[in-house]
C-alpha positions in Angstrom: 65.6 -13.2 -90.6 66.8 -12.6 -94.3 64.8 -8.9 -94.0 67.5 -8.4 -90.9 70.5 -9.4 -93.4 69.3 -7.3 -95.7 69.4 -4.7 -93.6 72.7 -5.7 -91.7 74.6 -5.9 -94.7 73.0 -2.7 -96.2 74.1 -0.8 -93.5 78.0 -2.0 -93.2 77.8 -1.3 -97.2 77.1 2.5 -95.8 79.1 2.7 -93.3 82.0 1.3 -95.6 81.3 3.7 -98.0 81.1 6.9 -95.9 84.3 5.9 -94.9 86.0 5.3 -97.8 84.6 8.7 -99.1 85.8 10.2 -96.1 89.5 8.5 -96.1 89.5 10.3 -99.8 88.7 13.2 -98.6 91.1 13.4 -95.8 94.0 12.2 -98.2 92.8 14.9 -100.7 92.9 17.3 -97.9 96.8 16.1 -97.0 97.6 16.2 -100.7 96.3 19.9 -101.2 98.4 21.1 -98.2 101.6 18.9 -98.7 104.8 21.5 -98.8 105.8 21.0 -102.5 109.4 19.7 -103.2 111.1 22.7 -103.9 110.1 24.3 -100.5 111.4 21.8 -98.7 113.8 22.8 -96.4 117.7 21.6 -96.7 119.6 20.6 -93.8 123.5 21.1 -93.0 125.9 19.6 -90.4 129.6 20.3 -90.0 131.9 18.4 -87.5 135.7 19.5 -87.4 137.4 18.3 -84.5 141.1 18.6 -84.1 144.2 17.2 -82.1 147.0 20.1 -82.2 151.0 19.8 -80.8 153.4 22.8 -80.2 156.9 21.2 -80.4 158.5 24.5 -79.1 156.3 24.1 -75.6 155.6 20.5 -76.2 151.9 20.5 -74.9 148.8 19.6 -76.3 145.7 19.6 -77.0 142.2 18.7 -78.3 140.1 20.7 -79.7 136.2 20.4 -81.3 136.8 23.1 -83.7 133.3 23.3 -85.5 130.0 21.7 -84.8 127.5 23.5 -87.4 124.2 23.0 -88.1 121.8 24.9 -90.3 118.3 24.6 -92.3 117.6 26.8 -95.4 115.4 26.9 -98.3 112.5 28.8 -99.5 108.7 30.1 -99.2 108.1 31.2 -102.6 109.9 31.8 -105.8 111.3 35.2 -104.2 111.7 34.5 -100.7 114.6 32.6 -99.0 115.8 32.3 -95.9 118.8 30.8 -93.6 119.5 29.9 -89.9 123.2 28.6 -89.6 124.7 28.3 -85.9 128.0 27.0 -84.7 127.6 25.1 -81.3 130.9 25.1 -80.0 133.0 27.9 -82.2 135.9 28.8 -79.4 133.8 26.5 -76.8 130.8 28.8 -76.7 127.6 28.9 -79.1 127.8 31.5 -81.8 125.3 32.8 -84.7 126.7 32.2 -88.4 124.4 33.1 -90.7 120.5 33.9 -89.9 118.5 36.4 -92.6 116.0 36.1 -94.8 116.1 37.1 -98.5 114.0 38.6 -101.4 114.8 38.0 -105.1 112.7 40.0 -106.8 113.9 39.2 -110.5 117.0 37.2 -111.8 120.3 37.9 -110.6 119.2 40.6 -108.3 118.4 39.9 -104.5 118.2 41.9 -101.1 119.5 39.9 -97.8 118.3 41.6 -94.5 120.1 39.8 -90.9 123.0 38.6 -89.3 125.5 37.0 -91.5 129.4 38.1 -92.5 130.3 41.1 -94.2 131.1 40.7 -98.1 134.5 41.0 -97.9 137.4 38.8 -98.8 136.9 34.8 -100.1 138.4 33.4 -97.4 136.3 35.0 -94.8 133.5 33.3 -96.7 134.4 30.3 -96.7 132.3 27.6 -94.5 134.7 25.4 -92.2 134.7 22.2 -94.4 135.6 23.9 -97.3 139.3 25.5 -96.3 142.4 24.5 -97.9 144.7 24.4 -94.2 143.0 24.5 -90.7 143.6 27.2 -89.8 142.6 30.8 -91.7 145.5 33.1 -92.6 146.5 35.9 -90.3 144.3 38.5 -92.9 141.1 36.5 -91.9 141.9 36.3 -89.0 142.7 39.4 -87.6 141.1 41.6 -89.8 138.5 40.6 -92.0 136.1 38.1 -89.4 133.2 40.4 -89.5 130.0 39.4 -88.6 127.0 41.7 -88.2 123.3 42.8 -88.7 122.5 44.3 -91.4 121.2 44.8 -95.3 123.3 43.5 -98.5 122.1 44.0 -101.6 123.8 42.0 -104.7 123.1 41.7 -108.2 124.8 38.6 -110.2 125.1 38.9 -113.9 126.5 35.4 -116.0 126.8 36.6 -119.9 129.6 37.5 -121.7 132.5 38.3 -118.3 130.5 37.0 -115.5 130.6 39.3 -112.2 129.1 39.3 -108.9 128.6 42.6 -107.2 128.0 43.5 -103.8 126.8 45.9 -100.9 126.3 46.0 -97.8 125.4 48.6 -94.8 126.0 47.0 -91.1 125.1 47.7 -87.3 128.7 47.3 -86.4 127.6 46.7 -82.8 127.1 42.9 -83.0 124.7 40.5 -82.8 123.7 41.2 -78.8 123.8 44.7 -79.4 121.1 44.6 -82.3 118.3 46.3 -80.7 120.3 50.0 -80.0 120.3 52.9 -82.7 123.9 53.3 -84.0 125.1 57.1 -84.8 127.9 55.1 -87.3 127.4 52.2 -89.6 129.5 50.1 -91.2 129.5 49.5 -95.1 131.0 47.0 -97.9 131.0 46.7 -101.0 132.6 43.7 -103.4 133.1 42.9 -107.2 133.9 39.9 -108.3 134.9 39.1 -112.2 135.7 36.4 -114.0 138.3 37.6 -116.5 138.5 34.8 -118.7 137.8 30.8 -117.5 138.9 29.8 -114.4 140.0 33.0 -113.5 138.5 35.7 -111.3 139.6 38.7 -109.5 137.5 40.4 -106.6 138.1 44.0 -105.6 136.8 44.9 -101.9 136.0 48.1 -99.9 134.9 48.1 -96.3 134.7 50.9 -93.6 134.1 50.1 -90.1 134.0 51.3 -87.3 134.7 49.8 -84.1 135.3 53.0 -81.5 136.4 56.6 -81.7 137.8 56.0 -85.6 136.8 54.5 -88.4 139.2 52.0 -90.2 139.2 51.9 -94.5 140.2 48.3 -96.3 140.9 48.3 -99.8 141.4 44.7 -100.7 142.2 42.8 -103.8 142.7 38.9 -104.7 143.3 36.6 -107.5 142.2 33.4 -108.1 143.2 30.9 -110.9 142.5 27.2 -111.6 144.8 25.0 -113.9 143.1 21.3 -114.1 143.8 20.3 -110.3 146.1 23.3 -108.9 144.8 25.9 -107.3 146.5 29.2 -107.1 145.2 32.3 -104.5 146.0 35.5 -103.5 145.0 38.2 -101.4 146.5 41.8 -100.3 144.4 44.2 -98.0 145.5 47.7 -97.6 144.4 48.8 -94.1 144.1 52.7 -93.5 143.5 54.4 -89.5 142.1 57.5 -89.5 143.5 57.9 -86.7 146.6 59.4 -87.5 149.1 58.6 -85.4 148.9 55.2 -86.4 150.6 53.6 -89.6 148.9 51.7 -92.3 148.8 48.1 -92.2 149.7 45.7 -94.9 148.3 42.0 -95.1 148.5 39.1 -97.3 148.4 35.7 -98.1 149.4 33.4 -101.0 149.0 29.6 -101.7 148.7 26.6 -103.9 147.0 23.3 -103.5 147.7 20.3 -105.9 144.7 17.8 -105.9 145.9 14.4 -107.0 142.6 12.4 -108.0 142.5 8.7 -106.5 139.0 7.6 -107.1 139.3 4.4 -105.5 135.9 3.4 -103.4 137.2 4.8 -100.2 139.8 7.4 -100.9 138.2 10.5 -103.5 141.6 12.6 -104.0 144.6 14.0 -101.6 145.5 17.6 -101.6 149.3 19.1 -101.1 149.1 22.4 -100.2 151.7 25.4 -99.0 151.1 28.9 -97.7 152.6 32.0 -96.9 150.6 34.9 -94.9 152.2 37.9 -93.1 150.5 40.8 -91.4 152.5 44.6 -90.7 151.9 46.0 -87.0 148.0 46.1 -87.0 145.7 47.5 -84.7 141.9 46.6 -84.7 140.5 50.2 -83.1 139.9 48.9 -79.7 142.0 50.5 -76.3 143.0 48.5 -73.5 142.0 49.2 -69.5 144.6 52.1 -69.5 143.2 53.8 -72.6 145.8 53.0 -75.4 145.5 51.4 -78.0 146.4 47.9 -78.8 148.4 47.3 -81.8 149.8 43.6 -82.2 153.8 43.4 -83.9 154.4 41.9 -87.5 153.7 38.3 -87.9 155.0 35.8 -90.9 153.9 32.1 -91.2 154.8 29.2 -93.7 152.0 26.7 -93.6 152.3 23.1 -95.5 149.4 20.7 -95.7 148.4 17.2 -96.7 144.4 16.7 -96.5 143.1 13.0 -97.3 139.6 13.0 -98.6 137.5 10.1 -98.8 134.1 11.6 -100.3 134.3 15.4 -102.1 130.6 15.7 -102.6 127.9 16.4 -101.8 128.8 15.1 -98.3 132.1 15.6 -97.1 134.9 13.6 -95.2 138.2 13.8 -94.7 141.3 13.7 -92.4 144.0 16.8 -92.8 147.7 17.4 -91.5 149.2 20.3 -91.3 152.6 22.4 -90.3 152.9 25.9 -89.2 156.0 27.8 -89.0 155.3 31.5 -87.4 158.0 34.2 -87.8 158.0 37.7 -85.9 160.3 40.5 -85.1 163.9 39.8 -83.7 163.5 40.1 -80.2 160.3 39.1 -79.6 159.3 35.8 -78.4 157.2 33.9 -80.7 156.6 30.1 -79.7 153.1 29.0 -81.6 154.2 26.5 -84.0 151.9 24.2 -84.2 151.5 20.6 -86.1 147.6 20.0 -86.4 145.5 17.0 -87.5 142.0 16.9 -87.9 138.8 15.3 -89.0 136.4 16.7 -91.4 132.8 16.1 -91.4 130.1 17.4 -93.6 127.0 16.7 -94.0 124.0 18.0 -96.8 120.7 16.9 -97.9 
């Protein structure tokens, strides 16, 4: 009987131990393929939904502006990458930002895939971090370019920090990535900081979307002054097409943040714009064969944004007033009193 004990209890000491060295080796094994910290990949969400009224029609309307999501990070010290999609961008799912990216030394990197052309700050700008709801008129109906393609950019932070930038582009569009293009389109951007706070960006971009291509030459200022905000932007538009004239396009503002720093209320920003646009034409013909080219447009915008937490997540509630001007003569009745919700999220 005790020989039977012996042997009982020598045996569960066994099988206790092969299990215990197998447990290490198993957690070993997890350890040694664990995805280290700084590859872990970061996660975005942006939420912007909207209620808007036009007092000159009086109708309304809601309106889920945004829904973004996105995961980004990187596979080594030299290789990044991005995925950012919008859900519901005009009510259909759209492509933001999807490339992956080699930084082969400091400062220097090479972006290949679909993301937005290098030109003008606005345009760059990710939803939750505009100053009014709504873009000005030189975003939007000039500069919102999108496209597959290769950027190259080299960033340089001694003595007057600059940024420069460029970029070659499909010009065909996301779906149309596949076909050989006879014509590219092509960017290039500097940005310099002048002295503190201060920076001026120059731009370049040819495209071409049909029979002719189209030259920008853009330039903007930015200046911050403790919590006011001063920006402008002028972009020179050029047709090759002759019979067309050049196009003129600009915007100007300033935003005032008043800091709060109560628990639930972070700051609340005042902010006015002006934007006009000349007669502009973006290339493209209509079913007859002529060219479209939209009349002048002028807008005041003011704004009053509420925002309860600046970063790193983001949440606020913005109003704003739009006052659009045209030609005499022609009917213009888009003024438009907007508020809206902001939601960010970032890990």
């Amino acid at each position: 009987m005790k020989k039977c004990c012996t042997l009982f209890f020598l045996l569960l000491s066994t099988l206790a131990l092969c299990a215990q060295n197998t447990d290490t080796t198993q957690e070993s094994r997890v350890r040694r393929h664990r995805i280290p910290e700084e590859y872990r990949p970061h996660f975005t969400a942006t939420v912007l939904g909207r209620y808007e009224y036009n007092p000159q029609i009086n109708k309304h309307h809601f309106e889920l502006r945004h829904t973004r999501i996105g995961v980004s990070g990187s596979v080594h010290p030299m290789f990044s990458y991005m995925a950012l999609v919008d859900l519901t961008y005009g009510g259909k799912f759209s492509p933001v930002a999807i490339f992956a990216q080699f930084k082969p030394v400091k400062g220097l990197s090479l972006l290949i895939g679909y993301d937005k052309m290098p030109f003008s700050s606005e345009n760059l700008l990710s939803p939750y971090q505009y100053y009014f709801s709504d873009k000005s008129f030189l975003t939007q109906k000039i500069t919102a370019w999108s496209d597959v393609g290769a950027v190259i950019a080299y960033k340089w932070d001694k003595v007057i920090p600059f940024e420069i930038k460029a970029g070659i582009f499909n010009g065909a569009g996301f779906g149309r990535q596949m076909e050989f293009q006879e014509h590219l389109n092509y960017v290039a951007r500097g940005t310099f900081e002048l002295f503190k706070n201060f920076k001026l960006t120059l731009d370049y971009a040819g495209v071409r979307p049909d029979a002719f291509r189209i030259h920008h030459y853009e330039a903007e200022l930015a200046y911050d002054i403790a919590n006011l905000h001063l920006e402008a932007e002028y972009i020179y538009k050029q047709y090759m097409e002759k019979t067309l004239r050049p196009t003129h396009a600009l915007y100007s503002f300033a935003y005032y943040k008043i800091p709060v720093g109560k628990k639930m209320l972070d700051n609340i920003g005042i902010g006015a714009r002006y934007d006009a646009i000349t007669a502009n034409c973006n290339g493209l013909a209509d079913a007859d064969g002529n060219l479209v080219v939209q009349p002048l447009r002028q807008r005041l915008t003011a704004g009053l944004t509420f925002i309860f937490v600046e970063k790193p997540l983001r949440a606020g509630v913005r109003l704003n007033y739009e006052k659009n001007f045209v030609h005499k003569g022609v009917e213009c009745k888009e003024d438009r009193i907007i508020l809206e919700l902001i939601t960010h999220f970032s890990n």
